[in-house]
N, C-alpha and C positions, 0 to 999 in steps of 0.2 A: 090735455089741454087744461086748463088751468081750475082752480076750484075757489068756490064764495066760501069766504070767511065772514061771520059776523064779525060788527067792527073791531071787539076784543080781538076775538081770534085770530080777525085777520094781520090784525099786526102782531101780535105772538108771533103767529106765524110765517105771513111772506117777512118781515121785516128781519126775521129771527131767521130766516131761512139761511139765506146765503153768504152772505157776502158782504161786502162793503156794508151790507145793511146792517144788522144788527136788530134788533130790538125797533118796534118800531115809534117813528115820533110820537111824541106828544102834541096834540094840538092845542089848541089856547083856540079855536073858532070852533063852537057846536054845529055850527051851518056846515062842517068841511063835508067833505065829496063824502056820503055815507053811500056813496052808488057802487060800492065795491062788489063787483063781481068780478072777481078774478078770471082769469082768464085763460082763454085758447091753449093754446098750447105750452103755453106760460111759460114761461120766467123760472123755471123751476129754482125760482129764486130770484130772483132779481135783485143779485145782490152783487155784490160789486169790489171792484177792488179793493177794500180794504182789508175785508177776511180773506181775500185770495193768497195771504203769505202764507196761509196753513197748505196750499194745495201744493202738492207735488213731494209729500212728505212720506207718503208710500203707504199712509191709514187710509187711505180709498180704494179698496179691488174690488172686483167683481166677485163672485161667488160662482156664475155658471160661463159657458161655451160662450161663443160671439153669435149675436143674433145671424139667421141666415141673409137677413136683411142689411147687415149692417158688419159686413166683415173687416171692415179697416176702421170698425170703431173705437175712440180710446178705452182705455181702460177705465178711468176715472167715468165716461161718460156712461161707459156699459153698469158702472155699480148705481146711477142714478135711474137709469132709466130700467134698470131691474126691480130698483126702489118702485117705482112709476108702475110697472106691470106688478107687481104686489099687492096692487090696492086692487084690481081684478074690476076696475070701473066698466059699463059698459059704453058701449065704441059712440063716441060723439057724435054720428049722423045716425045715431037710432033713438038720441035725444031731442025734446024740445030744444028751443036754445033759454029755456027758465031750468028745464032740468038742468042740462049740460053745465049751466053755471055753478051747479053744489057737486060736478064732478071732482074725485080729487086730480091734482094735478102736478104739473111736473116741480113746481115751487114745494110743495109736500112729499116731492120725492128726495127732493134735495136738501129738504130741511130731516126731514128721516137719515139720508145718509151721513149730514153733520153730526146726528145724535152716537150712530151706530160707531162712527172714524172718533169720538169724541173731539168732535173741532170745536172749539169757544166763539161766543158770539163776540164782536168789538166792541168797545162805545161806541156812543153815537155825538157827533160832532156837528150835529146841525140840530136849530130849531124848526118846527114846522106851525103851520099856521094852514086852517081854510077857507075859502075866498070862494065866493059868487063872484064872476066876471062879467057875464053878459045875462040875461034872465037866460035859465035850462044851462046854464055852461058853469060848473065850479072846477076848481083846479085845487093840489094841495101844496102849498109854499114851501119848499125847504133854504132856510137860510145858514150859511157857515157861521160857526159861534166865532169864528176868531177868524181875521182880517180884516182892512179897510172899505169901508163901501166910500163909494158906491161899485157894487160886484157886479161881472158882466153877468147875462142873464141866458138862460136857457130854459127854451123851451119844449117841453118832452111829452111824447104823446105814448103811451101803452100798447103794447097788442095784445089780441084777443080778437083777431078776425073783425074786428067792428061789432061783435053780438055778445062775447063775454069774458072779458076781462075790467080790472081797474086800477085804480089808485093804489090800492092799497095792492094787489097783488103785483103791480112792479114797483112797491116803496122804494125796494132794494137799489134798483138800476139810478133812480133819483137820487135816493140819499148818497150814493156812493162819485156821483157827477157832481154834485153839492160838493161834495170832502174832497174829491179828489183835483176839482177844474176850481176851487175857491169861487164857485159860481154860486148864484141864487137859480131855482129849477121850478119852474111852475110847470108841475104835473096836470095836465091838463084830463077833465072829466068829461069828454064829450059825452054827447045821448050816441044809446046803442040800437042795432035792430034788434029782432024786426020791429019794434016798435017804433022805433025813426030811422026810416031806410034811407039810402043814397038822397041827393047829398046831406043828410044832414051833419054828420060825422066829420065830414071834409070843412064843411060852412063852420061848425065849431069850432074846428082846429084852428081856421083862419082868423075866425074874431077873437080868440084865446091870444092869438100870435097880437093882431091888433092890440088889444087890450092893452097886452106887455106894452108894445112901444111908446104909447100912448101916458102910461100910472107905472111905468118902469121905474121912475122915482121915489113911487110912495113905498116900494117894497126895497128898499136898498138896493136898487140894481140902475146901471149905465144902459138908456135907451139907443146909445150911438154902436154896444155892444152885444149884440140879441143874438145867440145862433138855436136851430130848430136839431131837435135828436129823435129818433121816434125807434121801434122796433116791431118788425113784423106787420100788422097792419096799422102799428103808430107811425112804423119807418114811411109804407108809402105817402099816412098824411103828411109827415115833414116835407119830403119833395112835393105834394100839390100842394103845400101852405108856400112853400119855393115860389112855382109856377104862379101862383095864384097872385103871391105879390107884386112879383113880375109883371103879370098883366095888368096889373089893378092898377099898377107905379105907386107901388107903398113900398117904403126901404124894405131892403131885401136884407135876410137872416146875413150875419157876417161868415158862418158857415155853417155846415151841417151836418149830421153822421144818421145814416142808416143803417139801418142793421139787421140784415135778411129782410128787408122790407118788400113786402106786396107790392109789383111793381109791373104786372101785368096783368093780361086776361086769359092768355095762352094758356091750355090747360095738358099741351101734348110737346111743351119742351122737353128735350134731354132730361133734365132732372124731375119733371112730375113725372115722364114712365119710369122713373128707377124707382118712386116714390109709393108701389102699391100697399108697403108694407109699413113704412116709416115708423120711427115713435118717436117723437109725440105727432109730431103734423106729418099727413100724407096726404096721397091726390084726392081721396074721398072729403076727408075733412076741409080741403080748401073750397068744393066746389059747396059744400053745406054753410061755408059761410058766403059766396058769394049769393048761391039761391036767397040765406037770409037778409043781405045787406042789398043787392041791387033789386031797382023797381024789376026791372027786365033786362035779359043780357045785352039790350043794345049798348045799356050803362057801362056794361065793360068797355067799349070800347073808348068811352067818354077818358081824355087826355090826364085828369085828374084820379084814374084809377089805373090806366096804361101807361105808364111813365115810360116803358122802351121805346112809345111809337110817339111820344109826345114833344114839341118843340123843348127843345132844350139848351138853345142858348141863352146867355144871360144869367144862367142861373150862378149860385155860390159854389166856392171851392164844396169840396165834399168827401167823406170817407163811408167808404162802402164794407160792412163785416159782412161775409159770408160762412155758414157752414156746406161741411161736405153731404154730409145726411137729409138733405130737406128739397121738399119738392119746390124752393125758391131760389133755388141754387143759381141755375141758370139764367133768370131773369139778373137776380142781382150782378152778375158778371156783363150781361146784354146792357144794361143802365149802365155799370162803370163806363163799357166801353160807349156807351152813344153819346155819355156826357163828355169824354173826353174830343171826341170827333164835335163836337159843339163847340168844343173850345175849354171847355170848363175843365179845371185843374181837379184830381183825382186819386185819392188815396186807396185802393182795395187792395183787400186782403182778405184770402180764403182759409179757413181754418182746418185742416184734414182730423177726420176722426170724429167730428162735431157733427148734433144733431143742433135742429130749432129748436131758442130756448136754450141754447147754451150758453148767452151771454149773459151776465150777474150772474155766472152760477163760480164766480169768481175761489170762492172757499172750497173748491172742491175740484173744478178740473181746469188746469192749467193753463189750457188752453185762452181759458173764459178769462183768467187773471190777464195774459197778453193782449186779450181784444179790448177790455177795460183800459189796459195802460196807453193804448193805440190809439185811441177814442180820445179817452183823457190830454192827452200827449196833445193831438194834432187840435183841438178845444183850444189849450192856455197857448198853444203856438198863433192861431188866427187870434186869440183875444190879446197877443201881446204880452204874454206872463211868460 
């Protein structure tokens, strides 16, 4: 799961990690999200398709056997998360969730394995900027240096279970949605638990979402163009910023991509008993961030954390990335399919051989480069590009 960088560090590092990202932005606002606590399971990189042309080049192998846990894992994915069990962290539900944030994490596994394959970081092709939006909510702006605005917008929520992740440790997944969907990307900073449990995370996400529509101008971006992206437990706030719009009758995102997103409360699907083992996320670690982020398990059941059992029509087209290795597996498949039976048009797509946290990890395993272009792809297709 994922690990706190001070703010130097952290963009050396997630930014430099993977992928599309590079190096991380420069800000021009001293106010920006300095709430980095990287995150869950992380991103082991969060970086994104732009460095993903180096993956598949044959400098990524593994060094040992296939975990016993993970025997149809890629190649590419076994050398990072080898990286990952290297650092000898211990196991996140025997942490605070203040410790658990200076864990390292799989963004540091993946930035270790770019150094090890000698892969190059990219430029970086976006400016950033940070932004207080509502009081307690800052986000950090990535703008593309070249094209016309006004650019559609996107709005991107992180994972880290809702307790620790940030900004800065998925720069990567932003910066590379910026460059790659000629989007503007406000990364959104919600408050984390346990210190602000259920809902506050979700009530963020949604006035972050407001915001945009609302000052989508002042930041170079088309208000009539908004779609929501998130990952893991950023992914499930995207669908309840969905739903929530929905309900509330505020325009609804134009579309949206999750991506292994928390999407239920179920803790005894198909893929959490395969999950005892997992790395990075398994069925221990998801129940340790539920204990941290809900008041009490009735909250699970609440529509805005169970998205398989939640009304869902009405909502936006939508693309769904799964991996094979993750104890979210199955949900994410249950959600495609309940959104389609809702009516709602539907893109998934399961990735074989992937853990959580394989997406931005675009520099490195192939896989992650495809789910970026997918993303990217079905983004400038709903925005009209």
């Amino acid at each position: 799961m994922k690990r706190i960088f001070s703010y130097p560090a952290a963009l050396a590092a997630a930014g430099l990690l993977l992928g599309g990202c590079n190096s991380k932005p420069t800000e021009t606002d001293t106010s920006k999200t300095a709430v980095v606590v990287p995150g869950e399971t992380n991103k082991a990189s969060d970086s994104t398709a732009t460095v993903a042309t180096a993956a598949g080049t044959g400098a990524v192998k593994p060094t040992g056997a296939k975990p016993a846990w993970g025997p149809t894992i890629a190649p590419e994915m076994q050398a990072v998360i080898e990286q990952l069990m290297s650092f000898k962290a211990p196991p996140l539900t025997s942490l605070t969730p203040q410790a658990a944030r200076k864990n390292p994490t799989a963004a540091d596994a993946a930035m270790k394995e770019m150094k090890v394959a000698g892969i190059p970081m990219p430029p970086m092709n976006v400016d950033t900027v940070g932004k207080t939006l509502v009081p307690g909510v800052k986000a950090r702006i990535y703008t593309p240096k070249t094209g016309t605005a006004p650019f559609p917008v996107i709005v991107y929520y992180h994972g880290g279970g809702w307790v620790i992740a940030g900004v800065d440790t998925y720069s990567s997944s932003a910066q590379a949605l910026a460059e790659d969907v000629g989007a503007v990307v406000v990364s959104v900073a919600y408050r984390q638990a346990p210190e602000h449990k259920f809902p506050t995370a979700h009530d963020d996400s949604f006035a972050a979402y407001q915001w945009v529509l609302k000052n989508a101008a002042s930041i170079k971006g088309d208000p009539k163009n908004v779609a929501v992206v998130g990952e893991s437990a950023g992914g499930g706030l995207a669908g309840a910023v969905s739903l929530m719009a929905r309900d509330k009758k505020v325009a609804l995102p134009k579309y949206q991509v999750l991506v292994y997103p928390i999407a239920g409360y179920n803790q005894n699907t198909p893929s959490y008993l395969k999950a005892t083992d997992y790395v990075p996320l398994n069925k221990a670690a998801m129940g340790w961030f539920f204990k941290n982020y809900l008041r009490t398990p009735a909250d699970g059941k609440d529509p805005r954390i169970d998205l398989v059992n939640a009304n869902l029509k009405g909502l936006p087209p939508t693309t769904i990335i799964g991996a094979e290795l993750d104890p979210l597996m199955s949900e994410g498949k249950t959600l495609a399919d309940n959104l389609e039976k809702a009516g709602v048009k539907v893109d998934y797509k399961l990735y074989p051989g992937t853990t959580h946290e394989f997406y931005g990890m675009g520099a490195v395993v192939p896989q992650a480069k495809e789910a970026e272009q997918l993303a990217a792809a079905d983004l400038k297709k709903a925005f009209g590009k």
